[in-house]
Backbone as a ProteinNet text record, in pm:
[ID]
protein_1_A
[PRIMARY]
XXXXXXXXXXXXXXXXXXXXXXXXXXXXXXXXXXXXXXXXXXXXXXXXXXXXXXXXXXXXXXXXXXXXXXXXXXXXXXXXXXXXXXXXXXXXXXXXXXXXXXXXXXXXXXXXXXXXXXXXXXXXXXXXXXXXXXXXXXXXXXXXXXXXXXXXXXXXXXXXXXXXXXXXXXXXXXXXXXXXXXXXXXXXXXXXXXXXXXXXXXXXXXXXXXXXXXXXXXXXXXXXXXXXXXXXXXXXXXXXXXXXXXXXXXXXXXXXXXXX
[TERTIARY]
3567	3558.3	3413.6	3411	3208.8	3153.2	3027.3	2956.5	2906.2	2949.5	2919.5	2782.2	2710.6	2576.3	2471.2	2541	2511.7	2497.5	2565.8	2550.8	2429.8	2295.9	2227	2253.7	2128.1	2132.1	2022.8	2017.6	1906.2	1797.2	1652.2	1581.1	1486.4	1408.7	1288.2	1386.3	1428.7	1407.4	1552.2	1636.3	1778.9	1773.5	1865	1886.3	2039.6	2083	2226.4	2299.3	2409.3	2448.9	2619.9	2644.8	2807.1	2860.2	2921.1	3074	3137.9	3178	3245.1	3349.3	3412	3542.3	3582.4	3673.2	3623.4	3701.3	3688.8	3755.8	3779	3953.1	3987.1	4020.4	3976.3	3998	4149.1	4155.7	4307.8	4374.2	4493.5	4533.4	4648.6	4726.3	4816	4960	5106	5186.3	5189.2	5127.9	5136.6	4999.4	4947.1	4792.7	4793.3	4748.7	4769.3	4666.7	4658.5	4600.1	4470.1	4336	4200.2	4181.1	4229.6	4230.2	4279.4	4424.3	4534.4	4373.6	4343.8	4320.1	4192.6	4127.5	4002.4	4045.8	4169.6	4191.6	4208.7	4250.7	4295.9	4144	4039.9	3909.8	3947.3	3962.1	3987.6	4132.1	4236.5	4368.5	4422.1	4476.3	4504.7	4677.9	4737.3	4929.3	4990.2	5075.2	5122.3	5187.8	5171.3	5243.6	5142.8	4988.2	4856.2	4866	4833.7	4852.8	4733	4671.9	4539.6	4489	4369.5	4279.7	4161.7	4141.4	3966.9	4005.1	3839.8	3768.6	3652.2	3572.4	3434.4	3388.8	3268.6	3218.6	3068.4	3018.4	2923.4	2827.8	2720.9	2614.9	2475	2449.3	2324.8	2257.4	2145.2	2071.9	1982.4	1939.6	1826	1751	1571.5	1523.8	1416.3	1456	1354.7	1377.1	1302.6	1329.3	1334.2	1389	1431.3	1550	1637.9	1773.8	1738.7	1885.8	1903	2016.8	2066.7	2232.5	2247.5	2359.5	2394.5	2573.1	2625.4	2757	2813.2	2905.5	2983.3	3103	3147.7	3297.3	3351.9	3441.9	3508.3	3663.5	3703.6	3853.9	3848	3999.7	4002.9	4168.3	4194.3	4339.1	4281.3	4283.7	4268.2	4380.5	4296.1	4136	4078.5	4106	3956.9	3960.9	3975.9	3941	3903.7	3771.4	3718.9	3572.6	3639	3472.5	3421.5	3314.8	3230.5	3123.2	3092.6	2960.6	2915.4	2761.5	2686.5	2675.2	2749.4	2716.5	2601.9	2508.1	2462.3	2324.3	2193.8	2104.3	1949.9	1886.1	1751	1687.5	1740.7	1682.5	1737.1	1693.7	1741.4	1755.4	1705.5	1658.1	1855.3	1955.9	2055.9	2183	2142.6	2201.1	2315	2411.4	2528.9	2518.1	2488.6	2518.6	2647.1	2688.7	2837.7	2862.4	2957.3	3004.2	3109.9	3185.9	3329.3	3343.9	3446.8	3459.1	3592.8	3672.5	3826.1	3766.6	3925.8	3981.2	3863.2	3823.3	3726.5	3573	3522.8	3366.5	3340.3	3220.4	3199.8	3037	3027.8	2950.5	2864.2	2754.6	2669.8	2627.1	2581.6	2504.6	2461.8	2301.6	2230.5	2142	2237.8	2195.1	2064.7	1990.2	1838.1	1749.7	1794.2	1726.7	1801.7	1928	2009.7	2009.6	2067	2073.9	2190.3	2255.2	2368.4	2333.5	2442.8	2428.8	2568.3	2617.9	2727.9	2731.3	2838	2873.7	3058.7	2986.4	3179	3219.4	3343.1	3413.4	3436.4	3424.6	3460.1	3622.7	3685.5	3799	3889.8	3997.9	3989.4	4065.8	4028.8	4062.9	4209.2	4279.5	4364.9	4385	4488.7	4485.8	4539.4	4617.7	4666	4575.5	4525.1	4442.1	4314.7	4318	4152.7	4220.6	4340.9	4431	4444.8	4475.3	4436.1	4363.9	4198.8	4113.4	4059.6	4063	4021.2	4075.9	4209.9	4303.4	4251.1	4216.1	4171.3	4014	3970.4	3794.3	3818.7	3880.6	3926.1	3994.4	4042.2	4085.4	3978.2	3879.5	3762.8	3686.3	3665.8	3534.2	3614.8	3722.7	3785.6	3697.5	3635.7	3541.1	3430.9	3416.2	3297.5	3263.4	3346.5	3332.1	3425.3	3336.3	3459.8	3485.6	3548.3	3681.4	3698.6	3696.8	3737.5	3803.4	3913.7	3998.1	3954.9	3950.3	3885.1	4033.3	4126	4252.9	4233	4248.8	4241.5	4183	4110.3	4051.9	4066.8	4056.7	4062.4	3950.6	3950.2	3877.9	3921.3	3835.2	3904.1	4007.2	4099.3	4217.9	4289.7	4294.3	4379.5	4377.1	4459.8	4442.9	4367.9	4316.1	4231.5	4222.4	4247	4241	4134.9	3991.3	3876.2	3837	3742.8	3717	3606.8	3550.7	3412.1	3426.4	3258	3254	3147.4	3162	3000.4	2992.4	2896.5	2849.8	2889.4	2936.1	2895.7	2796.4	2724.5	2594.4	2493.3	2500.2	2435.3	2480.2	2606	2701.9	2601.1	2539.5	2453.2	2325.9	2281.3	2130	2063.6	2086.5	2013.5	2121.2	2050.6	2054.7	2197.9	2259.3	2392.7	2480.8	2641.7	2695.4	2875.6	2870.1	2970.3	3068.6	3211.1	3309.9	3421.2	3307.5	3412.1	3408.8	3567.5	3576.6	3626.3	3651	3698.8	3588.3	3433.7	3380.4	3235.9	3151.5	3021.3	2928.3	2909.5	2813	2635.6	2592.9	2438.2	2303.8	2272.4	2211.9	2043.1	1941.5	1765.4	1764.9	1692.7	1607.2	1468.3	1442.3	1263	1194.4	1080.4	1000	1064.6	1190.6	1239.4	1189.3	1129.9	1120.1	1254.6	1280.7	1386.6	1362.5	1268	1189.9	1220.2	1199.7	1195.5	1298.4	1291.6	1382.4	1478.6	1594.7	1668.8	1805.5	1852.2	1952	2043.5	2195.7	2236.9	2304.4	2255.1	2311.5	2444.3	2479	2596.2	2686.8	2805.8	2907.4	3024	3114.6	3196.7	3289.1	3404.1	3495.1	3599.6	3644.2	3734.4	3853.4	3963.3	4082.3	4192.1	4251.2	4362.5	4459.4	4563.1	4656.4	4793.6	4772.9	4900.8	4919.7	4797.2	4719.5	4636.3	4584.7	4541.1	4387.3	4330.1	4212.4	4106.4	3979.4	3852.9	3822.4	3812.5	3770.1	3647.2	3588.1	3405.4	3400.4	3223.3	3173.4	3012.8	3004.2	2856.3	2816.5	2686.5	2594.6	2448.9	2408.9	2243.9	2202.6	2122.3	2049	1864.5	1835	1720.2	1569.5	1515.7	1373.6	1278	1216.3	1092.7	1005.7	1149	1154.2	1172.4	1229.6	1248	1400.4	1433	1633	1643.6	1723.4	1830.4	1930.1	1995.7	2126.3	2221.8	2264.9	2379.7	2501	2534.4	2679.3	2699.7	2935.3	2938.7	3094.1	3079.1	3264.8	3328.7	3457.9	3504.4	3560.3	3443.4	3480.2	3596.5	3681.8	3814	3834.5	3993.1	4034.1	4171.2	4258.3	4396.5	4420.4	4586.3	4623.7	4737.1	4748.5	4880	4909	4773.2	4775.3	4854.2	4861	4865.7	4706.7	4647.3	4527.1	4544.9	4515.7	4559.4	4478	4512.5	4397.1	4265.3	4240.4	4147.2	4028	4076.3	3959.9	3860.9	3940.9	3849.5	3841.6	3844.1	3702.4	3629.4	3506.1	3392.8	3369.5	3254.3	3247.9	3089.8	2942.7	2809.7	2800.8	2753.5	2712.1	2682.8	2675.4	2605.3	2470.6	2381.6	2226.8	2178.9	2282	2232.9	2216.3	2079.7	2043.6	2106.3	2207.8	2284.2	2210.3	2210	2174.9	2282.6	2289.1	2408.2	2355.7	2409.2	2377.7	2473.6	2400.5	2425.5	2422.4
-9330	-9186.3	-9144.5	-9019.6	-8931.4	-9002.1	-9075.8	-9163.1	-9045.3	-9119.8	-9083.1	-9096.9	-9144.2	-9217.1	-9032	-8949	-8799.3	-8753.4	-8834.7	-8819.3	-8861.3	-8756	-8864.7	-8846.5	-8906.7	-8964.4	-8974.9	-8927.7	-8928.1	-9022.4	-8976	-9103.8	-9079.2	-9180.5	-9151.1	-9249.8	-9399.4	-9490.1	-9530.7	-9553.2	-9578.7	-9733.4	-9804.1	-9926.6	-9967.9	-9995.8	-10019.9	-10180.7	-10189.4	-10320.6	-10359.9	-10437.9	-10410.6	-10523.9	-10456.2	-10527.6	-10592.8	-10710.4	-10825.2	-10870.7	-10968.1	-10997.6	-11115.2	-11188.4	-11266.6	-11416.1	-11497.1	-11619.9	-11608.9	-11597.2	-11568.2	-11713	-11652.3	-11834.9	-11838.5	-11887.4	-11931.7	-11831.2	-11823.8	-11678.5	-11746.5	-11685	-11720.9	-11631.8	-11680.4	-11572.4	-11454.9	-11426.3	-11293.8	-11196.5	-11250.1	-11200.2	-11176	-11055.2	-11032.5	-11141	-11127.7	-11234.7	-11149.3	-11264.8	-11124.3	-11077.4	-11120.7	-11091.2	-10974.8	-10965.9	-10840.2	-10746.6	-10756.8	-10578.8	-10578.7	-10661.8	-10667.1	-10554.2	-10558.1	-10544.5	-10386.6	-10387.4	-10222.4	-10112.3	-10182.4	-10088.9	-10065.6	-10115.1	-10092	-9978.3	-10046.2	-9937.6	-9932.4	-9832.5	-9757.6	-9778.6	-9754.6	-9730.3	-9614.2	-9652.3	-9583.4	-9447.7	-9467.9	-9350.3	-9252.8	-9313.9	-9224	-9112.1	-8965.8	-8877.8	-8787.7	-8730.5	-8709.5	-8742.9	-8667.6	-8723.7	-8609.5	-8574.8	-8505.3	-8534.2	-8516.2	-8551.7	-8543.3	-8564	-8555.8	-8694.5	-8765.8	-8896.6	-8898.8	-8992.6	-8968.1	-9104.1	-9112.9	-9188.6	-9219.7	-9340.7	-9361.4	-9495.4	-9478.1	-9617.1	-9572.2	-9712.7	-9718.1	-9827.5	-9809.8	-9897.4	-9895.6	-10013.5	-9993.6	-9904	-9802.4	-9755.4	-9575.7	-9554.3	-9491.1	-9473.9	-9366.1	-9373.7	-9218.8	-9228.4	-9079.7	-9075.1	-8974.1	-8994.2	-8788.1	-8812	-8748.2	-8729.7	-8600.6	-8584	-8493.1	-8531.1	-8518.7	-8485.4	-8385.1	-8325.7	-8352.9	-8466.2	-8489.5	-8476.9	-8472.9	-8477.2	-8557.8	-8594.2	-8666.1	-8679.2	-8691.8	-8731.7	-8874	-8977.3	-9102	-9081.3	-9086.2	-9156.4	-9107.1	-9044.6	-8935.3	-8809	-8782.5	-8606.5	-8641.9	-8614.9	-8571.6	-8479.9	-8446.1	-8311.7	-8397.5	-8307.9	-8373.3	-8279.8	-8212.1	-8158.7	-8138.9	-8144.7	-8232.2	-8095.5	-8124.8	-8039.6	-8024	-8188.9	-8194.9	-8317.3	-8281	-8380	-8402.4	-8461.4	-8434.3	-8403.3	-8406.1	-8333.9	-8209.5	-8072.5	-7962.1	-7929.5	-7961.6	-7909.2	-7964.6	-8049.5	-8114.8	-8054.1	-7991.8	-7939.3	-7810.9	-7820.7	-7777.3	-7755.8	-7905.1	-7979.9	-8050	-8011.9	-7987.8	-8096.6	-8162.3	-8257	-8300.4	-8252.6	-8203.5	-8285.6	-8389.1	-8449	-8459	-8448.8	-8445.7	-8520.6	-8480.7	-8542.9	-8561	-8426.8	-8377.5	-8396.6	-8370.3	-8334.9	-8387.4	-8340.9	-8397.2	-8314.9	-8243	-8137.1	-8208.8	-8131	-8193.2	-7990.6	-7973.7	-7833.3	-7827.4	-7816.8	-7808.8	-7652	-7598.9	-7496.6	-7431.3	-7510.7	-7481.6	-7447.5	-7473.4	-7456.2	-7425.7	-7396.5	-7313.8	-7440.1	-7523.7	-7598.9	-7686	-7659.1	-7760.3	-7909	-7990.6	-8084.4	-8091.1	-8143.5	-8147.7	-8273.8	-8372	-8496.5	-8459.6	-8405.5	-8377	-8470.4	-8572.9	-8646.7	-8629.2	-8725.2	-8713.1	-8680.5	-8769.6	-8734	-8746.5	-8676.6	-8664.5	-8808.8	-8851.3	-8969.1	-9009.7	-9050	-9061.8	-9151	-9060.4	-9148	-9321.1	-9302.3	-9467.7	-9576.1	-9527.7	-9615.2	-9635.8	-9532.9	-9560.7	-9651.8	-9621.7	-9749.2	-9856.1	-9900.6	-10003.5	-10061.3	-10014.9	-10066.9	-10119.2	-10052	-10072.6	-10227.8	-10197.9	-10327.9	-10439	-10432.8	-10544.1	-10586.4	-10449.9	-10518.6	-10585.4	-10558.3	-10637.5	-10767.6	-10795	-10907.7	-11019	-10982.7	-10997.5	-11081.6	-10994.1	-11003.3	-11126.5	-11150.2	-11227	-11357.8	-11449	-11536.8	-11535	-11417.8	-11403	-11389.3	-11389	-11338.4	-11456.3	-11466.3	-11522.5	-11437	-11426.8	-11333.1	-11338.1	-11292.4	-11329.1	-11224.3	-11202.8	-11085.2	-11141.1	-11039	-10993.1	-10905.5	-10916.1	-10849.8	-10626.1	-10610.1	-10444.7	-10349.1	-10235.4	-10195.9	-10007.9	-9944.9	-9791.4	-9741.2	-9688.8	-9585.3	-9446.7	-9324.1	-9172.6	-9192.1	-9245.7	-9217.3	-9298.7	-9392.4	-9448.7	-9610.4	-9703.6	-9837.2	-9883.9	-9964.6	-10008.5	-10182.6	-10223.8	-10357	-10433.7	-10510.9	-10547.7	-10689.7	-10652.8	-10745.7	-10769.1	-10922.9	-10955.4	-10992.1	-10944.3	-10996.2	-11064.7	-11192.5	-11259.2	-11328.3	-11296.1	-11315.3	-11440.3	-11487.2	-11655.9	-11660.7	-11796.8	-11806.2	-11715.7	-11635.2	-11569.7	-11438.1	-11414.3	-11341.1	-11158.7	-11123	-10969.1	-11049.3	-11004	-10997.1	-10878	-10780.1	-10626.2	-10588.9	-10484.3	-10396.1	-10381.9	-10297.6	-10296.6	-10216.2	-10239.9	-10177.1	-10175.3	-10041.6	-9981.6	-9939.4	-9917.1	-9898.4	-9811.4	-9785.8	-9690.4	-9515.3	-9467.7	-9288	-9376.1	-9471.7	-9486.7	-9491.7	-9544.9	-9490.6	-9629.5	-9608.9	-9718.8	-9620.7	-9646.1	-9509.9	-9585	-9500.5	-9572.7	-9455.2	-9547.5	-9525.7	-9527.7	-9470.5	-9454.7	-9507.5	-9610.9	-9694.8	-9653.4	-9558.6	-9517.4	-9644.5	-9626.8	-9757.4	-9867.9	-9836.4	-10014.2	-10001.5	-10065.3	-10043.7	-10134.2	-10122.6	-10178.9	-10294.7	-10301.3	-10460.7	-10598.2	-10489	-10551.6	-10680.5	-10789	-10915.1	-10837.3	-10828	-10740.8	-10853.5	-10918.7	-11026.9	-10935	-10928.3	-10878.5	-10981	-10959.1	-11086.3	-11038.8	-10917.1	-10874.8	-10768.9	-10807.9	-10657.3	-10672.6	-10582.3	-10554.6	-10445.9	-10435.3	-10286.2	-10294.9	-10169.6	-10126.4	-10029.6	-10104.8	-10075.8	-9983.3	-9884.1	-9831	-9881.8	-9909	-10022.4	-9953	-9814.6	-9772.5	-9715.1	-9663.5	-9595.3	-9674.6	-9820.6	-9890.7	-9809.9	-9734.6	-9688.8	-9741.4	-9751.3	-9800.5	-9612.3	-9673.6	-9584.2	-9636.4	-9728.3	-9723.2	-9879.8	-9896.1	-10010.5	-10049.6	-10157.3	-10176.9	-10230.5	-10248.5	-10381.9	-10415.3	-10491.6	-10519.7	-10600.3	-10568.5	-10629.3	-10677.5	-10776.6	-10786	-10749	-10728.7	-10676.9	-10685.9	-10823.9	-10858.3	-10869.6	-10901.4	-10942.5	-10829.5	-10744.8	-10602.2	-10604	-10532.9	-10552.7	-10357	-10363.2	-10238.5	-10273.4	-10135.8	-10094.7	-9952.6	-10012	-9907.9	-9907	-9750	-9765.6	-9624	-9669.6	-9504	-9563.2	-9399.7	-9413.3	-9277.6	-9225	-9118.2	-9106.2	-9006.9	-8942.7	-8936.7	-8868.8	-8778.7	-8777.6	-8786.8	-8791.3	-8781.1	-8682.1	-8652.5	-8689	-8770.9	-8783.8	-8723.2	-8707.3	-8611.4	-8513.3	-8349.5	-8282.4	-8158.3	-8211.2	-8140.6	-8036.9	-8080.9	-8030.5	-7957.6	-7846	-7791	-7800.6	-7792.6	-7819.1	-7762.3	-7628.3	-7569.3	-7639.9	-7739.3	-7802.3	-7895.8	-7909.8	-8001.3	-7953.2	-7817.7	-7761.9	-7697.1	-7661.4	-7633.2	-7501	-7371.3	-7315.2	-7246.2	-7315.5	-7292.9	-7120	-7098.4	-6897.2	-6897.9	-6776.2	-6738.6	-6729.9	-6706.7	-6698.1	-6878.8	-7000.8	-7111.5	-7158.1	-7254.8	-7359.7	-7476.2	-7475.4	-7584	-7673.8	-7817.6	-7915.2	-8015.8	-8087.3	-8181.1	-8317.7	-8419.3	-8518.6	-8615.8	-8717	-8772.9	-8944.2
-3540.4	-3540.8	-3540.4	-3526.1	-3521.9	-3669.1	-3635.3	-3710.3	-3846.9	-3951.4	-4094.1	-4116.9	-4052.9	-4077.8	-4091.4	-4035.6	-4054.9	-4198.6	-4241.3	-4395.2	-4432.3	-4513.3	-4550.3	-4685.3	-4769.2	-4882	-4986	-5070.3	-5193.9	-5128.7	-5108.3	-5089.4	-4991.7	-4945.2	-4793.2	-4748.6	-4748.2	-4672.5	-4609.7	-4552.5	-4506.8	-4500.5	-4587.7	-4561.9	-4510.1	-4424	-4361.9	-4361.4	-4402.1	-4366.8	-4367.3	-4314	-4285.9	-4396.6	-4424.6	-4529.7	-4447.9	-4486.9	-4368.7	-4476.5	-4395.3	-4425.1	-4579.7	-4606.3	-4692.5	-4685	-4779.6	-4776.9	-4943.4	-4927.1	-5108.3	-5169.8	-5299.1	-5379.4	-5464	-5509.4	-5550.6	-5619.8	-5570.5	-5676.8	-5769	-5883.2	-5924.5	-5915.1	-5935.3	-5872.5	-5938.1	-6039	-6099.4	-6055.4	-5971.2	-5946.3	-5830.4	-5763.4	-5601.2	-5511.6	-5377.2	-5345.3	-5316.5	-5345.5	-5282.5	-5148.3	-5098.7	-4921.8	-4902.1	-4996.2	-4922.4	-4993.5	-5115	-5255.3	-5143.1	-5076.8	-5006.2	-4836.3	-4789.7	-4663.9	-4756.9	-4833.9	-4878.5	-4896.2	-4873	-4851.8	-4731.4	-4612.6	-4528.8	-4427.5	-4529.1	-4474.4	-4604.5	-4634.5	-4777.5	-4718.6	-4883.5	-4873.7	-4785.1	-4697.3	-4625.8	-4693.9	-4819.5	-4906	-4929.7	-4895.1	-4918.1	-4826.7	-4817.3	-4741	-4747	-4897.6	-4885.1	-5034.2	-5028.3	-5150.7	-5180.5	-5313.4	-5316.6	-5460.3	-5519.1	-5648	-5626.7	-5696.1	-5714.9	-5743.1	-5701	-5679	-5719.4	-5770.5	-5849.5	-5775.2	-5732.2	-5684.2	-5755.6	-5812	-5871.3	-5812.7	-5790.4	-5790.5	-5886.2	-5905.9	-6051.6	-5971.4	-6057.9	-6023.7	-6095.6	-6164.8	-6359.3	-6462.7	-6493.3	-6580.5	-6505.8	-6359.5	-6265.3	-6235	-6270	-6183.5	-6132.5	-5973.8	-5919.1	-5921.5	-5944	-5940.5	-5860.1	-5744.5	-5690.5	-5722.5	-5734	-5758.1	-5570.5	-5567.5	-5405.9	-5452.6	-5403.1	-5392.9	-5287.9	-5295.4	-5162	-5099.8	-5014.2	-4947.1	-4830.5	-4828.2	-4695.4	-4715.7	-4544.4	-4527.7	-4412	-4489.1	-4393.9	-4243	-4128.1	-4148.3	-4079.7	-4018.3	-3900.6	-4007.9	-4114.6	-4180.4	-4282	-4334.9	-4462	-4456.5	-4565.1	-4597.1	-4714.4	-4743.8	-4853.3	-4901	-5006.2	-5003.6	-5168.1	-5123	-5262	-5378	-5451	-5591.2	-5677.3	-5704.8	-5773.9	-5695.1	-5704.5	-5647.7	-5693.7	-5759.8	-5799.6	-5656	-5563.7	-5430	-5402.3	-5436.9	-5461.4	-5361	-5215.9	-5059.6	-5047.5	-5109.6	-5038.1	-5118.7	-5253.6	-5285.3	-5186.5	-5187.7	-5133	-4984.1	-4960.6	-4796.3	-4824.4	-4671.2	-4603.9	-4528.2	-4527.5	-4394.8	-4390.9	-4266.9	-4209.7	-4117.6	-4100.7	-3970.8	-3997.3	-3857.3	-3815.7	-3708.2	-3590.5	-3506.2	-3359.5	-3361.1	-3240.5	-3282.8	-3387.9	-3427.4	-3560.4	-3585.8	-3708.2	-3759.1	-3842	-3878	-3975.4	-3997.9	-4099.8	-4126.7	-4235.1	-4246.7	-4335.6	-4374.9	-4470.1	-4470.2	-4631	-4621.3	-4657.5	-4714.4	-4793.8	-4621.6	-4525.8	-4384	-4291.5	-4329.5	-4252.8	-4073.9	-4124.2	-3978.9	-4008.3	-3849.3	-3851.7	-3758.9	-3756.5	-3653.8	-3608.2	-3508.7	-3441	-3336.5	-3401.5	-3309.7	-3240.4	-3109.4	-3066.3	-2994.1	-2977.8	-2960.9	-2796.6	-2743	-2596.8	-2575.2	-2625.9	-2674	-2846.1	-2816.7	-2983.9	-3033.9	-3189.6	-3244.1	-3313.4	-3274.5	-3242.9	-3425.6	-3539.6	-3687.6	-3656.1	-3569.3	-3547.8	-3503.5	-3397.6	-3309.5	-3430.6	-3533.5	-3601.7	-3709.8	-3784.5	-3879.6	-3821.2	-3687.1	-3621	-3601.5	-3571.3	-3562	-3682.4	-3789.3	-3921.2	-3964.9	-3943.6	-3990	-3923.2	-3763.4	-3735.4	-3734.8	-3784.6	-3862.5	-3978.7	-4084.5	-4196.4	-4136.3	-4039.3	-4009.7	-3989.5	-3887.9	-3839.9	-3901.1	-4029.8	-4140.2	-4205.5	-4218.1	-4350.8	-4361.4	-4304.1	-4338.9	-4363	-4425.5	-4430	-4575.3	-4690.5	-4809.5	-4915.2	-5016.4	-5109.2	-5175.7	-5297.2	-5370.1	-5489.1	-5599.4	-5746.5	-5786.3	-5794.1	-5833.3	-6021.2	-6035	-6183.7	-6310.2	-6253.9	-6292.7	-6284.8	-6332.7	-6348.3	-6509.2	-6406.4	-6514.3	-6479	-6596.3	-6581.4	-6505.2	-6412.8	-6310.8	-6280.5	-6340	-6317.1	-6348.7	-6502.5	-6553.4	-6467.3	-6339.7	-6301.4	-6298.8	-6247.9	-6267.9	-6137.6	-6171	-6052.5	-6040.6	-5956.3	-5932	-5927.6	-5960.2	-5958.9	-5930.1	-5767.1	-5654.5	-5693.3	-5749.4	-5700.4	-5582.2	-5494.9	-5331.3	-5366.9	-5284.1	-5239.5	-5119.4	-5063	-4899.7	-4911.1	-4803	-4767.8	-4674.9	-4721.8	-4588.1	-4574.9	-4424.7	-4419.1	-4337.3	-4443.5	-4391.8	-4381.9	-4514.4	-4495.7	-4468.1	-4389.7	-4334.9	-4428.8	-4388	-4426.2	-4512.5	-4621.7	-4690	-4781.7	-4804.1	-4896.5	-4793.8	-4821.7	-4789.5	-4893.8	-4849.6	-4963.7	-4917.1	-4978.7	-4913.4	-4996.8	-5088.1	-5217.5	-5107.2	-5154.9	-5015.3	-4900.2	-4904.2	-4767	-4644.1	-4657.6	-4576.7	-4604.1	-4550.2	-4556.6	-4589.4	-4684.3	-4759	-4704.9	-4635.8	-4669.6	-4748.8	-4851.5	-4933.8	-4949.7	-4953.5	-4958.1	-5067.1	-5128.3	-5172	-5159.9	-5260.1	-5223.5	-5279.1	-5141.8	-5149.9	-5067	-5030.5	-4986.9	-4838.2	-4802.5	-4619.9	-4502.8	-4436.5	-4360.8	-4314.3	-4343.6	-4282.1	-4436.6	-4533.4	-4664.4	-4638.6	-4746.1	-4757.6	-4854.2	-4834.5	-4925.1	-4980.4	-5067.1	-5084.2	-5215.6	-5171.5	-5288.2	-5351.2	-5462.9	-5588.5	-5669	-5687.9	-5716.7	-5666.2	-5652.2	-5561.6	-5642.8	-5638.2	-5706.9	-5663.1	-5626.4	-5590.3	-5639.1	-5704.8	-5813	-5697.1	-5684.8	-5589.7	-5652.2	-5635.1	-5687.6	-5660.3	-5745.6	-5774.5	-5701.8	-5708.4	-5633.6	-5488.2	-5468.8	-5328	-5239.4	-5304.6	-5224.5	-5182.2	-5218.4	-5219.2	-5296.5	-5237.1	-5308.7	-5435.8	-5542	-5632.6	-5684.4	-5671.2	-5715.1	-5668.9	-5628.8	-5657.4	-5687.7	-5736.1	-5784.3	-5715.2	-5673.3	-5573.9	-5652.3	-5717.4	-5756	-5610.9	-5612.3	-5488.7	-5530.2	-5507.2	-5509.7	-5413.2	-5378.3	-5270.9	-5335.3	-5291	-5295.8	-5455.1	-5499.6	-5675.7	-5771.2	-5687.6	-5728.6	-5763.1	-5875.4	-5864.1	-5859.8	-5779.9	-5731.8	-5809.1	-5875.2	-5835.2	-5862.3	-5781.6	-5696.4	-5719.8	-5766.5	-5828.8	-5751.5	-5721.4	-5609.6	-5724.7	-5759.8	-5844.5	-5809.5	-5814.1	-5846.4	-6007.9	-6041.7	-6215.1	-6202.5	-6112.4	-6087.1	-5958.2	-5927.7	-5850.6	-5828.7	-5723	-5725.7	-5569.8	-5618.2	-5457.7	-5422.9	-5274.5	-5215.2	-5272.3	-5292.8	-5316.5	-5240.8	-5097.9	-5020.3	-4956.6	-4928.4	-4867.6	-4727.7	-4662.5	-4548.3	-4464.2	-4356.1	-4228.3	-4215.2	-4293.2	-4289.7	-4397.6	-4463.3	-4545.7	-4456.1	-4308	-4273.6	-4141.6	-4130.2	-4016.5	-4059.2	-3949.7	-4032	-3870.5	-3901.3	-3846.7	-3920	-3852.3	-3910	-3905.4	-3971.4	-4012	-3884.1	-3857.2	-3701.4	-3697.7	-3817.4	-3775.6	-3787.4	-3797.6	-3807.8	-3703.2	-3719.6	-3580.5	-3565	-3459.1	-3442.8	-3319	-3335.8	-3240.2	-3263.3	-3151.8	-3122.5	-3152.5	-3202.8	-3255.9	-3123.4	-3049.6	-2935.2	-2973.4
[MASK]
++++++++++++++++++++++++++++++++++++++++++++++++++++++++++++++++++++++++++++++++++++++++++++++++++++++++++++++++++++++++++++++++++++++++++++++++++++++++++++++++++++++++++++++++++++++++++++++++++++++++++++++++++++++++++++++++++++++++++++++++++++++++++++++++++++

């Protein structure tokens, strides 16, 4: 669907990197297997219909943290909005971003400017549950697995995945998968060039919805330790959300440019 990467993020520097697949280690019969709770970042319970809460974002680094709060919705998997409540970057404070079937909006109001990625054609929810399913297929050797049993997240149960690369499965930077989405995250100071190795990951699964509800990553750079935590405080599902939550229509005195 129209690239999320529109989203930005607390920070100067953008570090990007893809979540890949895994190789799960032994399960027992009362314990799900890590492969399936791992494929469920990827495609959520068919009983899932929509979702919003508020999501909370921090990296720290020393005796440094930023933490950003996001009000989000979504009906997996081409529709969700999102916009920032809370930011030690006041310029991002109550920025907007709307993407459905056709487009996908970005609008930051401290400068009154939109962006706009419109779809050649529109995205089709199956064909994008499909594809998803078979990127999780994809990736599966790429990761080992330690299901960790379950723990409380936003009042609900959550299932808990350690991930760790095999080899030289991440090259670059972190990547996250809590919202249903690859969150990328600024690291002030980190440059993209930096040696970046993450030494710890972690994602906290909802046990009944099959949704990512938070995860952690420490990462090391250049003897430096990061980390990065994305959770939902709160969160309600199959509220019934109506179509109008996820279009968007910029004020009329805003400067819109198209994102290509």
């Amino acid at each position: 669907m129209a690239p999320r990467r529109l989203v930005l993020a607390v920070g100067l520097v953008v570090l990007v990197a893809l979540l890949g697949g895994c190789v799960a280690l032994p399960t027992t019969d009362d314990t799900p297997d890590p492969a399936d709770v791992f494929e469920d970042t990827f495609v959520h319970s068919d009983d899932l219909e929509d979702i919003h809460g508020e999501r909370t974002t921090t990296v720290t680094h020393g005796d440094e943290s930023r933490t950003e709060v996001v009000a989000v919705a979504e009906r997996p998997y081409v529709e969700y909005r999102s916009e920032i409540l809370e930011s030690p970057a006041e310029d991002r404070v109550g920025a907007v971003y709307v993407s459905n079937a056709t487009a996908a909006w970005q609008y930051l109001p401290e400068s009154n400017t939109a962006t706009v990625y419109e779809a050649a054609e529109p995205y089709d929810n199956d064909v994008v549950e499909a594809a998803r399913a078979d990127e999780a297929d994809r990736q599966r050797d790429r990761y080992d697995l330690e299901y960790r049993g379950t723990e409380t997240v936003a009042d609900r149960e959550a299932h808990v995945l350690a991930v760790e690369a095999t080899n030289e499965s991440v090259a670059d930077g972190i990547s996250l998968l809590v919202g249903d989405t690859e969150f990328v995250y600024a690291l002030e100071t980190v440059e993209p060039s930096d040696d970046l190795a993450v030494t710890e990951q972690t994602i906290w699964i909802d046990t009944e919805y099959a949704y990512p509800l938070k995860e952690t990553v420490v990462a090391e750079v250049d003897g430096e330790t990061y980390e990065y935590s994305e959770r939902f405080e709160d969160i309600t599902f199959n509220d019934g959300l109506d179509d109008q939550t996820f279009a968007f229509e910029p004020p009329e005195n805003a400067s819109v440019e198209e994102f290509t």
